[in-house]
Steps between C-alpha positions, in 0.01 A plus 500: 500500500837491360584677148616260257860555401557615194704310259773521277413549129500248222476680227798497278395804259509723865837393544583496096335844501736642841847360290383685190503776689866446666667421147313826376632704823839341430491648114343823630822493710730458230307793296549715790896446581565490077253876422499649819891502664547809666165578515400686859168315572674117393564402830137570588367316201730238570409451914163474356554227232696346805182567760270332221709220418570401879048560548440251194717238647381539882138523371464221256841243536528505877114598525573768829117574509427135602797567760448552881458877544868533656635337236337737227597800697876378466471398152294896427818687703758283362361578130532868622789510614719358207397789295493766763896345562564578107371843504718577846798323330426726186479853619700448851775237369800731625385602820386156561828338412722792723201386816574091446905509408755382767 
């Protein structure tokens, strides 16, 4: 027998809940760049607010886990790599801009 697929949710309070949490990110975001300039470990508290943020949306506004298993895996490395393309941008932003120039 065939598993039944699941479907999307129809709760609004999930989805209420999930943009709570992205305007709190946001602020945590602004409380970060305003406190913590210059700080060394910012640009790994900020790839994380980043990671999170781009994990709420996936998860709960395009629902990934409801997503063909391809499609998920995309959406997981794609939310990895934005961050992980930060950080490199962060601590190798020289060296990668002497690599890419003309």
């Amino acid at each position: 027998m065939k598993a039944k697929p699941a479907l999307p949710s129809l709760s609004l309070s999930t989805l209420f809940g999930a943009w709570l949490g992205l305007l709190g990110l946001t602020a945590l975001g602004l409380v970060l760049a305003r406190w913590s300039a210059g700080a060394s470990g910012l640009p790994l508290a900020v790839a994380a607010v980043v990671w999170f943020k781009g994990w709420l949306v996936a998860r709960h506004f395009i629902e990934s886990n409801l997503a063909h298993p391809f499609i998920a895996w995309v959406l997981r490395i794609f939310i990895v790599c934005v961050p992980a393309a930060l950080l490199i941008t962060t601590w190798f932003g020289p060296q990668l801009a002497r690599w890419t120039s003309l």
